[in-house]
C-alpha positions as CSV (number, residue, x, y, z in Angstrom):
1,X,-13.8,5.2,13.8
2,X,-12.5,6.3,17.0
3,X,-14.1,10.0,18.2
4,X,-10.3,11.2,17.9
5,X,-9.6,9.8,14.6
6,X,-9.8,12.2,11.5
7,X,-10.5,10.7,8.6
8,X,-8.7,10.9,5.4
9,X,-9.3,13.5,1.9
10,X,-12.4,11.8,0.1
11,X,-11.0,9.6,-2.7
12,X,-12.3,11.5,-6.7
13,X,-12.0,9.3,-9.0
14,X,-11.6,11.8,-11.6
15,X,-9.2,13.9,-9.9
16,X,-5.7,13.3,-12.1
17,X,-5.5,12.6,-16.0
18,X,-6.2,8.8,-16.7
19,X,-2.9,6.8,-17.0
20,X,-4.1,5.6,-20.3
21,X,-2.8,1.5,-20.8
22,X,-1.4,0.4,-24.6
23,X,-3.5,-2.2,-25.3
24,X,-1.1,-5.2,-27.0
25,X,-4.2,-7.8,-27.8
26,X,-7.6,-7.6,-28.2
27,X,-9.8,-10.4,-27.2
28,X,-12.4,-11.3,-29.7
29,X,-16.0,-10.5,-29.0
30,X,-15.1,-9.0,-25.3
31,X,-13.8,-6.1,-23.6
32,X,-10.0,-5.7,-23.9
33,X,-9.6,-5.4,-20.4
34,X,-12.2,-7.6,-18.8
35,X,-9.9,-9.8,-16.8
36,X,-6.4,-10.2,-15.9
37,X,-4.3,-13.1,-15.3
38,X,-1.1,-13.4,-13.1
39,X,0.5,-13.6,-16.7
40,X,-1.5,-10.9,-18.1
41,X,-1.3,-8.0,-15.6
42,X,-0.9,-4.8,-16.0
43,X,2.7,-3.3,-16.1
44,X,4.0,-0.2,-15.2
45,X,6.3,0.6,-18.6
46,X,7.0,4.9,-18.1
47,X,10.2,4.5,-17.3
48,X,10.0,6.7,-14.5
49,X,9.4,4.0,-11.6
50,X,12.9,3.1,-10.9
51,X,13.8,6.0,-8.9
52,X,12.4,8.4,-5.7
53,X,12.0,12.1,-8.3
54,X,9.2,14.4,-9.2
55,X,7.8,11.9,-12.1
56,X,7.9,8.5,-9.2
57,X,4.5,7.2,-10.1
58,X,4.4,6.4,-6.2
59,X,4.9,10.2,-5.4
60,X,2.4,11.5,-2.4
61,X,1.1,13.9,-5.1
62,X,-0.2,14.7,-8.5
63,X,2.1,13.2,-11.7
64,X,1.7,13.3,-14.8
65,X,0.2,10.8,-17.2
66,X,2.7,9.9,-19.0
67,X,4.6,9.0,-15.5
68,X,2.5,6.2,-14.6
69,X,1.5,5.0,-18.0
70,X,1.4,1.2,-18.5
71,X,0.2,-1.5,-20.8
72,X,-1.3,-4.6,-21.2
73,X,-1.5,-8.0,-22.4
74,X,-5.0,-9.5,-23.2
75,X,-5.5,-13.2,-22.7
76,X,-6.4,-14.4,-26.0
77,X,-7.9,-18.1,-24.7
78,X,-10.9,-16.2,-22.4
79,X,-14.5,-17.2,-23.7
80,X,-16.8,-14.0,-24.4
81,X,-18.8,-14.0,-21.0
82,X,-21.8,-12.9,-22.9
83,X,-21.4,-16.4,-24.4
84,X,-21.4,-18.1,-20.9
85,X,-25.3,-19.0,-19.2
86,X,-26.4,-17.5,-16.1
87,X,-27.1,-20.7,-13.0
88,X,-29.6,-20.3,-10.1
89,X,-27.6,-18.6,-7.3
90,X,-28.2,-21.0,-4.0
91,X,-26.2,-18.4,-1.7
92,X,-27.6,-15.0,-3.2
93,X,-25.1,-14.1,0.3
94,X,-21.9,-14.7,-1.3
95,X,-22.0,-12.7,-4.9
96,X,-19.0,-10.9,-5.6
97,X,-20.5,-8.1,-6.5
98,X,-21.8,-7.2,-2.6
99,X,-19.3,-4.7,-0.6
100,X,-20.5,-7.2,2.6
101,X,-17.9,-9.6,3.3
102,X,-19.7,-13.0,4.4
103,X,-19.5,-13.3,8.5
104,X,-19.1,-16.8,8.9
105,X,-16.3,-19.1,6.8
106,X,-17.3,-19.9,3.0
107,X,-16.7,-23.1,3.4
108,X,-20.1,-23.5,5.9
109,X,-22.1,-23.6,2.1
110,X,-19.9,-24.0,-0.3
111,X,-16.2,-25.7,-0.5
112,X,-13.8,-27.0,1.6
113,X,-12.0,-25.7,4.4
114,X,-8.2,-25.4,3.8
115,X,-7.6,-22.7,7.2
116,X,-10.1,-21.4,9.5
117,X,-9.7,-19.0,12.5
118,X,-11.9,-16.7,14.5
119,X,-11.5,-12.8,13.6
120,X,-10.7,-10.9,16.7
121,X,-14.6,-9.1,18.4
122,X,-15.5,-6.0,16.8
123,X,-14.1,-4.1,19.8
124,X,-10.7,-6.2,20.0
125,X,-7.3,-5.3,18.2
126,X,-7.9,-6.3,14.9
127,X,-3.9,-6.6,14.4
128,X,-2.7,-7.7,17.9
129,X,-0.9,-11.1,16.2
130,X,2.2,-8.5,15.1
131,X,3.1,-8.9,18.8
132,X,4.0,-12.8,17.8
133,X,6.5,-12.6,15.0
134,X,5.7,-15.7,13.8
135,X,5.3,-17.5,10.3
136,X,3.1,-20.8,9.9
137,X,3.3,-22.7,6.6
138,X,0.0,-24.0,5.7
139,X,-0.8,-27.1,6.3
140,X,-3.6,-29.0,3.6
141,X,-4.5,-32.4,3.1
142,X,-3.0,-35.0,1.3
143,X,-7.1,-35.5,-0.4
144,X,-10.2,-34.0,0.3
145,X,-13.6,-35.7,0.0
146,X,-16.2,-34.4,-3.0
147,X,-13.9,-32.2,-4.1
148,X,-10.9,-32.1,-6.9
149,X,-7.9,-29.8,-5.4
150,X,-4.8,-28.9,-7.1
151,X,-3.0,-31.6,-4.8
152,X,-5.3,-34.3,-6.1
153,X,-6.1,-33.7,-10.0
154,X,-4.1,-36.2,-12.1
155,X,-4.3,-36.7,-15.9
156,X,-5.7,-39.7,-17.0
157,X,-2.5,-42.4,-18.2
158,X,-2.5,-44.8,-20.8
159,X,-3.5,-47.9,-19.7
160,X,-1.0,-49.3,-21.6
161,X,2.3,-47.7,-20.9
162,X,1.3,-46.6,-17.7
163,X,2.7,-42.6,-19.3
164,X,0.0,-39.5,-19.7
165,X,-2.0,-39.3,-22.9
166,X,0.5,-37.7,-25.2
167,X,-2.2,-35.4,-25.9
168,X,-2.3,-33.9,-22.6
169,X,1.3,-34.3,-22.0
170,X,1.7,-31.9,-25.3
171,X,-1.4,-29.8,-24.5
172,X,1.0,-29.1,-20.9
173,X,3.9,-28.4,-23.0
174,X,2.2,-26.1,-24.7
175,X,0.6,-24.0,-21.5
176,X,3.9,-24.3,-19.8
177,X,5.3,-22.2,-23.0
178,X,2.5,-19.7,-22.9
179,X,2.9,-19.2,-19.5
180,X,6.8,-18.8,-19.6
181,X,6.8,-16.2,-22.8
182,X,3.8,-14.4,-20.6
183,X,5.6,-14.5,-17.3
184,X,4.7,-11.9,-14.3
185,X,7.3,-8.9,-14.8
186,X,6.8,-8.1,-11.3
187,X,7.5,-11.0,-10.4
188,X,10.8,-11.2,-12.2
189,X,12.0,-7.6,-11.0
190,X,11.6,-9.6,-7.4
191,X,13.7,-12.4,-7.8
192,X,16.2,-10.6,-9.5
193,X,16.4,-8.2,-6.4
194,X,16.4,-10.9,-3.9
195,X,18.4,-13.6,-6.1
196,X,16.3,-16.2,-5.2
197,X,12.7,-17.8,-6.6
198,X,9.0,-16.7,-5.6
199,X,7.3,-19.7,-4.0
200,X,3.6,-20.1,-5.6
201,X,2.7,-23.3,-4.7
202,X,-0.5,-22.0,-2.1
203,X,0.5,-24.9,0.7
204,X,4.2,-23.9,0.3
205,X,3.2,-20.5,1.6
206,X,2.9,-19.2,5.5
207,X,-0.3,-18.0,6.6
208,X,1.3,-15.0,8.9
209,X,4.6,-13.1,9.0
210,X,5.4,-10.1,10.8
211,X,8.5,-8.0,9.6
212,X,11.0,-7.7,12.5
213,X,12.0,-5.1,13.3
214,X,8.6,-3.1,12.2
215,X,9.0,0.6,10.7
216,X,8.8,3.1,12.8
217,X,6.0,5.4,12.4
218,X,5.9,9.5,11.2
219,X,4.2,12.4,9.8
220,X,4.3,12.3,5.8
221,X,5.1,15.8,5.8
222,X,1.9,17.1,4.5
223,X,2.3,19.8,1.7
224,X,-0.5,21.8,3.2
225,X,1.5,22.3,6.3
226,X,4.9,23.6,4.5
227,X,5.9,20.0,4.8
228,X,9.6,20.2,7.0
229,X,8.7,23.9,7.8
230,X,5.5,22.6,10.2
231,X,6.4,23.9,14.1
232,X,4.8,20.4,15.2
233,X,5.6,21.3,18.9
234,X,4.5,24.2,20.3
235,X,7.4,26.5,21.6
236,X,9.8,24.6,19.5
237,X,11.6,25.9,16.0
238,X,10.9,23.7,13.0
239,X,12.8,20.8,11.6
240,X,14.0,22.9,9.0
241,X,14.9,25.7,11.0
242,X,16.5,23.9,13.8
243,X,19.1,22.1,10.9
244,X,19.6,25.6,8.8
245,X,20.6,27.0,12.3
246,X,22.7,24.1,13.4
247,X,24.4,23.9,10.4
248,X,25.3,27.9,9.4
249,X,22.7,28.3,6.6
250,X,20.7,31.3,6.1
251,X,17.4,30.2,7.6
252,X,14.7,32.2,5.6
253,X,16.5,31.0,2.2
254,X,16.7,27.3,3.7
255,X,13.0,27.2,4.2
256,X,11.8,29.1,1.6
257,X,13.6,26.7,-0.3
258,X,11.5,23.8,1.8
259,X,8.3,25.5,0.9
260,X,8.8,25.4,-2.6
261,X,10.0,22.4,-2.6
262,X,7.6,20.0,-1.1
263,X,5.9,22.8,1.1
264,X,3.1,25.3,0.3
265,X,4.9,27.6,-2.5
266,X,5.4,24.7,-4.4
267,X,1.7,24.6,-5.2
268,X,1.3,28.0,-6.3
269,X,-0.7,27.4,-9.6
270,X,-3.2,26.5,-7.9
271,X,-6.3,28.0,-6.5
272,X,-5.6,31.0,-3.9
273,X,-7.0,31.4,-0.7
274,X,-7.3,32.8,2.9
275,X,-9.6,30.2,4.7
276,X,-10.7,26.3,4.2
277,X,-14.1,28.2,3.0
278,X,-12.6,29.1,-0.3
279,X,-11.6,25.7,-1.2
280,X,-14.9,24.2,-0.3
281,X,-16.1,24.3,-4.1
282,X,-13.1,22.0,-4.8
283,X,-13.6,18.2,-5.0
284,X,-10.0,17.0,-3.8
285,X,-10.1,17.1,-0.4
286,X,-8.5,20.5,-0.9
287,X,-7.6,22.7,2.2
288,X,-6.2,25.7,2.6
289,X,-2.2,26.0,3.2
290,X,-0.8,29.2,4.2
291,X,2.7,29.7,5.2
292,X,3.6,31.0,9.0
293,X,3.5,34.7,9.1
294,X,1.7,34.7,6.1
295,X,-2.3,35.6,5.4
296,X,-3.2,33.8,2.3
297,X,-2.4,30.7,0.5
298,X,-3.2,28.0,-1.6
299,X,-5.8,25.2,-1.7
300,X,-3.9,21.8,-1.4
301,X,-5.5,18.2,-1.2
302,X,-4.3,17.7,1.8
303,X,-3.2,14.1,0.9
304,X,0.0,15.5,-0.7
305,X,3.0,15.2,0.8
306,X,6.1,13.4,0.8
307,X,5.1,9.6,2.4
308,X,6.9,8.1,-0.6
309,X,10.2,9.5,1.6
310,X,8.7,8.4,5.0
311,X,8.4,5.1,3.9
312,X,11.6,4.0,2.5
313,X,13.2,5.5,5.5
314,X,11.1,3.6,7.8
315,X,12.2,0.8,6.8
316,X,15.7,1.3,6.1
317,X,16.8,4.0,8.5
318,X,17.1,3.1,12.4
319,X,14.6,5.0,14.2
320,X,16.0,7.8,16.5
321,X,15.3,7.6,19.7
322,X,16.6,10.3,21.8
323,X,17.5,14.4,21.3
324,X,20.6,15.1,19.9
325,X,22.3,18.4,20.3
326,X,24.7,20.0,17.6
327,X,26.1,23.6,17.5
328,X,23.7,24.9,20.8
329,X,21.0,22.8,18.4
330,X,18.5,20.2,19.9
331,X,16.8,18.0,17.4
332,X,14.4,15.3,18.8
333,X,13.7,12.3,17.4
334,X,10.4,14.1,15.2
335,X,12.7,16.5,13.8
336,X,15.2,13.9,13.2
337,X,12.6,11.8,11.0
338,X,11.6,15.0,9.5
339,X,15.2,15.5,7.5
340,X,15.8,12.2,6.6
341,X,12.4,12.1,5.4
342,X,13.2,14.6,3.1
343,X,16.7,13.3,2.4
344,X,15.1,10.4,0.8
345,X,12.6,13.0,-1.4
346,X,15.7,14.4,-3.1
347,X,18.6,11.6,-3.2
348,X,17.0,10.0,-6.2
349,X,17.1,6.4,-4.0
350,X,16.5,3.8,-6.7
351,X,13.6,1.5,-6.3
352,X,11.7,-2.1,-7.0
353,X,7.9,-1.0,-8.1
354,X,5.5,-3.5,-8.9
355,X,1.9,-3.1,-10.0
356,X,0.2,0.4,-11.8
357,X,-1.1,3.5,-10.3
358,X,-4.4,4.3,-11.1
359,X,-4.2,8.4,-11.8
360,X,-8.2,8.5,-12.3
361,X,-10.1,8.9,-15.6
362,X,-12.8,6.6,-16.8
363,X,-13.8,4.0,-15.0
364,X,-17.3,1.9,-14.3
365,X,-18.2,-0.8,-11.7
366,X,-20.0,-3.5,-14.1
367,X,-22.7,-6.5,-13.0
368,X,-20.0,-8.6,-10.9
369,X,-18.8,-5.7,-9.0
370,X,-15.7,-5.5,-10.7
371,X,-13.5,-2.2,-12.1
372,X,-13.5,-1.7,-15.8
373,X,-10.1,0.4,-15.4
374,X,-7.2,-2.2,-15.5
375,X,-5.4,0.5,-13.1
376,X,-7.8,0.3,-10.3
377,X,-8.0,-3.6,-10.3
378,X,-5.0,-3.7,-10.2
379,X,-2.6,-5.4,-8.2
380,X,-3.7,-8.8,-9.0
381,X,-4.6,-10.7,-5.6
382,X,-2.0,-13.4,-6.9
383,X,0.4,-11.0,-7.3
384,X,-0.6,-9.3,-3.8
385,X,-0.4,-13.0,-2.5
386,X,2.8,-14.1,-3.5
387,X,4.5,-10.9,-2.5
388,X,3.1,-10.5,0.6
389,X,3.9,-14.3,2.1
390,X,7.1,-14.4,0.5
391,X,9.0,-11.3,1.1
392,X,7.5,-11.0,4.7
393,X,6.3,-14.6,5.7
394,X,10.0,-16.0,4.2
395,X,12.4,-13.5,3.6
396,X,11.1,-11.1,6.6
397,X,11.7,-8.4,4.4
398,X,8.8,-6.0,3.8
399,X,7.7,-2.8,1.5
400,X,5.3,0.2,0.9
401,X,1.8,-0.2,-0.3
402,X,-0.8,2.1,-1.8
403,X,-3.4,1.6,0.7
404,X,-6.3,3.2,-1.3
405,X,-6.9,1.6,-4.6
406,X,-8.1,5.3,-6.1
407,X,-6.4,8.1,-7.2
408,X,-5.1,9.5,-3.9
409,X,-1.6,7.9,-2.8
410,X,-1.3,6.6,1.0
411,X,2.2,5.0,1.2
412,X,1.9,2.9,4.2
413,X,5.0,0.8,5.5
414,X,4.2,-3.0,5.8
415,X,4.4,-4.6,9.2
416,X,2.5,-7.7,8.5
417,X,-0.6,-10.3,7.1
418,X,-2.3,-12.9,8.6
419,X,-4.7,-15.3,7.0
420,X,-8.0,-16.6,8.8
421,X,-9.6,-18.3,5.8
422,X,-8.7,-20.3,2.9
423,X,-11.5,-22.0,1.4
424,X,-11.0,-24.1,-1.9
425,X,-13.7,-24.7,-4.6
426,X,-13.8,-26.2,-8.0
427,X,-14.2,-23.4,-11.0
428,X,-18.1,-24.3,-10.9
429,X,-18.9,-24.1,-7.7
430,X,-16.9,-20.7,-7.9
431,X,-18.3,-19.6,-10.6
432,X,-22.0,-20.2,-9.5
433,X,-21.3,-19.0,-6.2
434,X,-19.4,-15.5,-6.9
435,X,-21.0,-14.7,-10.0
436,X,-23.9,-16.8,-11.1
437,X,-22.5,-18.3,-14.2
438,X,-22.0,-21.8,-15.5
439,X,-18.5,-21.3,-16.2
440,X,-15.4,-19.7,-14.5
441,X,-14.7,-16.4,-17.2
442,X,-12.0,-15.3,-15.4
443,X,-9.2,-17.4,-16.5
444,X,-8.9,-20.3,-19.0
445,X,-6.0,-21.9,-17.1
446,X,-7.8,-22.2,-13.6
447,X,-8.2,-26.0,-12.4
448,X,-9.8,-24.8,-9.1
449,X,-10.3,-21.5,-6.8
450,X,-8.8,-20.6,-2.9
451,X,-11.2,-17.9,-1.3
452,X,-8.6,-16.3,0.9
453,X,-9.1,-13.6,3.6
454,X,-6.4,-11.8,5.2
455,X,-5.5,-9.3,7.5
456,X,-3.1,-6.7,5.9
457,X,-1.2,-4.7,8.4
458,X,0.3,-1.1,8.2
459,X,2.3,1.3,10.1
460,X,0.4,5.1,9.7
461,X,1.0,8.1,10.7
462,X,1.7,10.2,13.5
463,X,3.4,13.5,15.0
464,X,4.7,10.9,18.5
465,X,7.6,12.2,19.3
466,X,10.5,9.3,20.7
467,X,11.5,5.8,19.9
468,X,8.4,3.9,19.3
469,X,9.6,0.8,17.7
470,X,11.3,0.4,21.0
471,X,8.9,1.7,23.4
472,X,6.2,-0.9,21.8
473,X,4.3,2.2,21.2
474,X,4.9,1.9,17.5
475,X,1.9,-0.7,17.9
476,X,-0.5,2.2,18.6
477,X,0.3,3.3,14.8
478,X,-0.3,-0.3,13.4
479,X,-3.5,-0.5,11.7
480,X,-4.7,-2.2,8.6
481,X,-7.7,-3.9,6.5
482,X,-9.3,-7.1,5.7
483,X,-9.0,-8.4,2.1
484,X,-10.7,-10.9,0.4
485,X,-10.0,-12.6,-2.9
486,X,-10.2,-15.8,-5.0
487,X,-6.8,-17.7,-6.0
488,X,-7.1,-19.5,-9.0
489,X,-4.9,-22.6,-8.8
490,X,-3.8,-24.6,-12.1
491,X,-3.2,-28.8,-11.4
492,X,-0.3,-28.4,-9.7
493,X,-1.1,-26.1,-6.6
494,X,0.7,-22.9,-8.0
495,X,-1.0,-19.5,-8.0
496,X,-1.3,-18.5,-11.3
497,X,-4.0,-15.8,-11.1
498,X,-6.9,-14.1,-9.1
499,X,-9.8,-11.9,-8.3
500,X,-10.5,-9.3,-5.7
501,X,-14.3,-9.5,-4.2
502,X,-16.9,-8.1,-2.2
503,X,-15.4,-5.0,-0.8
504,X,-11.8,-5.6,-1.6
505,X,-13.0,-4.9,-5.0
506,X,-13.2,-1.2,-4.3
507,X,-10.8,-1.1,-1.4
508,X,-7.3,-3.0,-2.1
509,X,-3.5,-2.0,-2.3
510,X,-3.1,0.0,-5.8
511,X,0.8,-1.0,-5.9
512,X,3.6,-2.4,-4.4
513,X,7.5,-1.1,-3.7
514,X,10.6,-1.1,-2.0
515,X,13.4,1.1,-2.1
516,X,16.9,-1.1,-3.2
517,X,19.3,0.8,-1.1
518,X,19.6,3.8,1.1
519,X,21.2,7.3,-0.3
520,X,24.4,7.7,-1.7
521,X,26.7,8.5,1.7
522,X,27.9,12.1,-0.1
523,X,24.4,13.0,-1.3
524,X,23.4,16.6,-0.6
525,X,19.9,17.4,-2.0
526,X,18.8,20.5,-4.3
527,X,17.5,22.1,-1.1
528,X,21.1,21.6,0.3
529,X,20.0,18.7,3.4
530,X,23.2,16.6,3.7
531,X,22.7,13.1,4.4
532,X,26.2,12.9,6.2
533,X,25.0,15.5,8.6
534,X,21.4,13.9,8.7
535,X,23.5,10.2,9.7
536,X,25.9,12.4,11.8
537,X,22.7,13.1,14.0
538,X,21.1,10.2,13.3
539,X,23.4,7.6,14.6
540,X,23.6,9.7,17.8
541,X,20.0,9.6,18.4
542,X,19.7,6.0,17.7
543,X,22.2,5.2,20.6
544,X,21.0,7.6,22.7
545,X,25.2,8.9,22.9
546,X,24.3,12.6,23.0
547,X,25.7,13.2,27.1
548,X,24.6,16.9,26.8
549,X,20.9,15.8,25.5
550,X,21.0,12.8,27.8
551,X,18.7,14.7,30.5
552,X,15.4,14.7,28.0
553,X,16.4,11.8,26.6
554,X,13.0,9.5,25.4
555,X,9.5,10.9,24.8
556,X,9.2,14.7,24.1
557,X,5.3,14.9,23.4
558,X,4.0,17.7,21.9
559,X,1.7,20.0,23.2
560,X,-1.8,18.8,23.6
561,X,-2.1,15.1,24.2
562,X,-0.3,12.0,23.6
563,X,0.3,10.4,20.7
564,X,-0.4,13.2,18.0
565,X,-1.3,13.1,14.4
566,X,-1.3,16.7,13.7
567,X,-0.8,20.3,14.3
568,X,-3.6,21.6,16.2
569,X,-4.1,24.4,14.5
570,X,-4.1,23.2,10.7
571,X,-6.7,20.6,9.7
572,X,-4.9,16.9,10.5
573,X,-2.3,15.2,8.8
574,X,-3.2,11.8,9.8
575,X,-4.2,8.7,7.6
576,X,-5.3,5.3,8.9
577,X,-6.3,3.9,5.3
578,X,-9.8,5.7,4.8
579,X,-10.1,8.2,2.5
580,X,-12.5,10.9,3.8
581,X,-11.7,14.6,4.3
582,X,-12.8,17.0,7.1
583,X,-12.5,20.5,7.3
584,X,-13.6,23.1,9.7
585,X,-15.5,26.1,8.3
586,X,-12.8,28.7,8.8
587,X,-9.0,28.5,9.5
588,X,-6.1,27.2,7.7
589,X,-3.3,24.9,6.8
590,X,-0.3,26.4,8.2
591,X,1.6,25.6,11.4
592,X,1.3,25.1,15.2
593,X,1.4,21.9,18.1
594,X,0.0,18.5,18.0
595,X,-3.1,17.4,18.8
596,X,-4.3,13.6,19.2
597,X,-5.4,10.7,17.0
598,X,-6.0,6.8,17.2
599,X,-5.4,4.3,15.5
600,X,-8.3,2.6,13.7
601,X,-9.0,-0.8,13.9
602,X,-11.4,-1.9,10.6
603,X,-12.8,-5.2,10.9
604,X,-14.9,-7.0,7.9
């Protein structure tokens, strides 16, 4: 981690009430939720997660259980794996159950290589390929030797008629049903947004795509620092008070109305406090927030915030670029991102969300390294697959993730993937490899196993003032994380299910979505931000048409140094992905100017 870099609030597990799933089938003589299939994942069912409000189960926040409550459908066909014999391990190296991800390609002991290139050095930029936006289909062989790929396994014919056993030909009738009455909801929400099919066929699918143009990076508004109220420049007015004064509201009723909002009054039931010293028996990554002109406060994890607003705008808003005055006003470009953030917090902006949070509760790591909580494990690695190589390798669209797989949200903006391994094995070699078992347990369906490891790219944040999508300095804010997952293929090349491991078992995306359209044109939010005035100001800045700003037009840094993350005297507001919270022994959460952070760069 860079020496600048603060690191994120440590992730508790137990933080939020368990989202508690409605179990629809138990399997016989195994745990009801020992393994899940493309076709048996968990869905999101609270009816709450097709809209930006309070109960969003993708809210930067606390929500309630019932918001993010989900079920889920056992596969019935999966053996008992306590029925299943343990096999000597010949790579003790490669279990999935070690948080070390194997240095050199799988396929060196085990398999056969499908895609192989060289991770960038240690010290290199880990997502310098966003700078090509490229895709590359993959390319596999027709065969491959010793080995039986989904390309290459055929069903045995009758010698006679030349036709498949009608056995098997009514044995694949029969899956094909199973699989179509159990078909991926999330799936189905997709193509119905984009009105056209999810390729699954693995060799149908690019190996990198970079969204153009990327988000633009921002602050998620922390809660802690009176979100819009935060003076993230020194000698400058706020975001909120710059827009109540350029647009004749009372400015201690407009951000008072912030604050308890999305800002520090809005956690008042919680814990008071005057320092970071009196929130130090909290296990949340609490720290103190206390309102400008104010000498005590509230203990807030400091991951709340509004990043399920950033994000959407990010990606459907243009980035501003340049001041902008209005009525003897002059919003930058941060103060800019600052209300339309907050304009998508309160416009109710309807949404696509795939996958389930996980809202903490009980959960256990058993013998193959793997979650007991279908939450956490949770998004299926086919599912993360398919969406990520469609929507931005084909459609160069792109959406928000859940970085952190616990029960803190990061919503980070998606600028891109990139695959450097694809290593396919039969379901023995797979299972004896990963897990030390005669027989795949994972899913009954399988014909053969991908080992796949990607790079998963994502814009964080930052307090930058300026354009810096097109300065190219948004690619100091691009960071990201190695995964690595198994594909399970049936005969025909399709995905049709998966399994995260080594340390993508802990550490993967916990869901996946996209806002469907920007807000209503007439929307003015309960806090009374108009998003015709927000455009108004917007559009200006975007085109850089503002003659009587035109003399600062570009960068306004902060004070303190470039490219900021925080205000320098509140603990930071930055996130690259980790999840680890640091806190001075005194001071608070409350306003004042930026300091600096990098972006990290984490290699497996």
């Amino acid at each position: 981690m860079p020496p600048n870099r603060v690191p994120l609030p440590t992730q508790n597990h137990g933080v939020h009430a368990p989202c508690l799933p409605r179990l629809r089938r138990r399997r016989p003589g195994g745990d009801a939720v020992a393994a899940t299939s493309l076709f048996y994942d968990p869905e999101t069912i609270s009816g709450t997660d097709g809209t930006i409000s309070g109960k969003f189960p993708a809210r930067g926040a606390e929500v309630a259980d019932q918001d993010c409550t989900f079920t889920v459908e056992v596969d019935p066909t999966l053996p008992d794996i306590a029925t299943i014999s343990t096999v000597p391990v010949t790579y003790p190296g490669l279990l999935a159950n070690l948080t070390t991800v194997p240095s050199e390609p799988l396929f060196t002991k085990v398999g056969t290589a499908v895609l192989s290139e060289p991770i960038p050095a240690i010290d290199a930029d880990q997502d310098s390929y966003v700078g090509k936006s490229t895709s590359t289909p993959v390319t596999v062989p027709d065969t491959k030797t010793g080995v039986s790929t989904p390309s290459i396994v055929k069903s045995a014919t009758d010698c006679a008629t030349g036709w498949e056993d009608s056995s098997t030909t009514q044995a694949k009738m029969e899956k094909k049903r199973r699989l179509e009455a159990n078909s991926n909801k999330d799936i189905a929400k997709l193509e119905a947004y984009f009105g056209t099919s999810m390729e699954t066929t693995l060799k149908n699918l690019p190996t990198k795509g970079v969204r153009t143009p990327s988000p633009w990076a921002g602050p998620y508004w922390p809660t802690f620092q009176d979100s819009i109220n935060v003076q993230w420049s020194e000698g400058e007015a706020s975001p909120a008070e710059k827009y109540a004064k350029a647009f004749g509201l009372d400015v201690t009723d407009f951000m008072n109305k912030v604050s308890e909002d999305n800002g520090i009054d809005s956690m008042s039931k919680r814990p008071k406090c005057t320092s970071n010293n009196d929130c130090a028996n909290l296990t949340d990554g609490s720290g103190c927030g206390i309102r400008a002109g104010q000498t005590s406060g509230y203990c807030i994890p400091t991951w709340f915030g509004i990043c399920h607003a950033w994000t959407p705008a990010s990606i459907l808003e243009a980035e501003p670029n340049c001041p902008v005055t209005h009525n003897g006003v002059t919003f930058h470009p941060m103060d800019l991102k600052a209300l339309i953030s907050d304009i998508y917090d309160g416009a109710s902006v309807p949404t696509v969300f795939t996958g389930t949070r996980f809202n903490g509760g009980s959960d256990t790591v058993d013998e193959y390294g793997r979650h007991s909580s279908a939450a956490y494990r949770d998004l299926n690695p086919a599912f993360f697959h398919i969406i990520t190589t469609n929507l931005i390798g084909k459609l160069n669209a792109t959406f928000i993730a859940d970085v952190t797989a616990g029960s803190e949200v990061w919503n980070q903006p998606v600028r891109g993937f990139k695959v450097f391994e694809q290593t396919e094995m039969s379901l023995e070699e797979g299972a004896q490899t990963f897990y030390g078992l005669e027989k795949y347990p994972w899913n009954a369906a399988a014909k053969s196993l991908v080992y796949v490891k990607m790079r998963f790219s994502w814009i964080f944040e930052t307090y930058t003032d300026g354009g810096l999508v097109a300065s190219g300095e948004v690619d100091k804010f691009t960071t990201g994380a190695y995964y690595t997952y198994l594909l399970e293929m049936d005969d025909d090349g399709k995905i049709i299910g998966g399994e995260w491991v080594y340390k993508s078992d802990e550490d993967h995306p916990d869901f996946i979505w996209f806002p469907k359209a920007k807000p209503a044109a007439d929307t003015v939010t309960s806090i009374g931000l108009s998003y015709a005035d927000v455009s108004m100001l917007l559009e200006k800045s975007v085109a850089c048409s503002d003659s009587s700003a035109s003399s600062t037009a570009g960068s306004h840094e902060p004070a303190g140094s470039a490219g900021s993350s925080s205000p320098s005297s509140s603990t930071s507001a930055s996130t690259s992905g980790s999840a680890a919270s640091s806190f001075g022994a005194t001071g608070s959460a409350s306003t004042g100017s930026a300091t600096s952070a990098s972006a990290s760069n984490n290699q497996a």
